[in-house]
C-alpha positions in Angstrom: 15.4 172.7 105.1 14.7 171.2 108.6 17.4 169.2 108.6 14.9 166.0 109.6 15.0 162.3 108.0 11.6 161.2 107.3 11.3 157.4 107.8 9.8 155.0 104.8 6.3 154.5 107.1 5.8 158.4 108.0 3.2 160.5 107.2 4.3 163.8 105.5 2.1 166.4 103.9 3.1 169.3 102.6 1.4 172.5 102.6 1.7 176.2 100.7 -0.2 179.0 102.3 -1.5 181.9 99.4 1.7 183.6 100.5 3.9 180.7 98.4 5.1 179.8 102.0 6.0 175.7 102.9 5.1 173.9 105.6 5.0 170.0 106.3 3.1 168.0 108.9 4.8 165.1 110.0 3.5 162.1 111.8 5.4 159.0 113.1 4.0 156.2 113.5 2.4 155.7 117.0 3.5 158.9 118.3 0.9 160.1 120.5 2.0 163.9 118.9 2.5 165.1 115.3 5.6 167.6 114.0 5.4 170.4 112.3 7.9 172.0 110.1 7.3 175.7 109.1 8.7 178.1 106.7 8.0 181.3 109.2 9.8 179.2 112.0 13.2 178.6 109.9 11.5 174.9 110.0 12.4 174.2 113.9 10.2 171.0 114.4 7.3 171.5 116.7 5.6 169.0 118.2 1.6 169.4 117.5 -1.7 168.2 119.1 -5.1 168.6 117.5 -6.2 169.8 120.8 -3.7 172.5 120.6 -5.4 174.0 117.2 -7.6 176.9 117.7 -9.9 178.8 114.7 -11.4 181.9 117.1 -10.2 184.4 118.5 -7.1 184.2 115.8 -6.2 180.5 114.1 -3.3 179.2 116.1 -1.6 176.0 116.9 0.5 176.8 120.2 2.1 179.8 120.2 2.5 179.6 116.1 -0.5 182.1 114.4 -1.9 180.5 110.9 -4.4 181.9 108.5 -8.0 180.0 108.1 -6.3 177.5 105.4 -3.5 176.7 107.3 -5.8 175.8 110.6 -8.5 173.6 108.5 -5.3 172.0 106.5 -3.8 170.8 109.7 -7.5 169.7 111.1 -7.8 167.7 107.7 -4.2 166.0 109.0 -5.0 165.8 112.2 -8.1 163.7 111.0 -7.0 162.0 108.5 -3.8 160.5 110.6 -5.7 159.7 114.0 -5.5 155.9 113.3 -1.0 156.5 113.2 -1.1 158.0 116.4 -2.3 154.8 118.0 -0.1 153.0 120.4 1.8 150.1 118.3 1.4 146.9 119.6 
């Protein structure tokens, strides 16, 4: 769909919305940013940053609108992948 190669070590977790509507969040390893991949953006890959998410006024990541279970989904990734986005040594 996106047209991306997902390495053996990355993080990938997919997502459908209530609408049926995919979406993946990708992390590689030690990237200080995540990726994601998003049915209403013909799955361009964005590059992501927990401080980027927003739940008031209107859910959002960036410029990308998402509904209350997208935004908490990608805080639950954002959270549970913090230890990945460490620099490797």
């Amino acid at each position: 769909m996106a047209d991306v190669e997902f390495a053996p070590n990355d993080i990938v977790k997919p997502f459908e919305n209530d609408c049926g509507e995919p979406m993946v969040f990708w992390q590689k390893r030690g990237e200080p940013f995540a990726v994601l991949l998003h049915h209403d953006l013909d799955w361009y890959p964005v590059r992501i940053q927990e401080p980027m998410l927003r739940f008031w006024p209107i859910p959002s990541i960036g410029g990308t609108i998402l509904n209350e279970a997208e935004a908490h989904w990608l805080m639950g990734c954002f959270k549970s992948t913090e230890w990945w986005r460490r620099p490797v040594e």
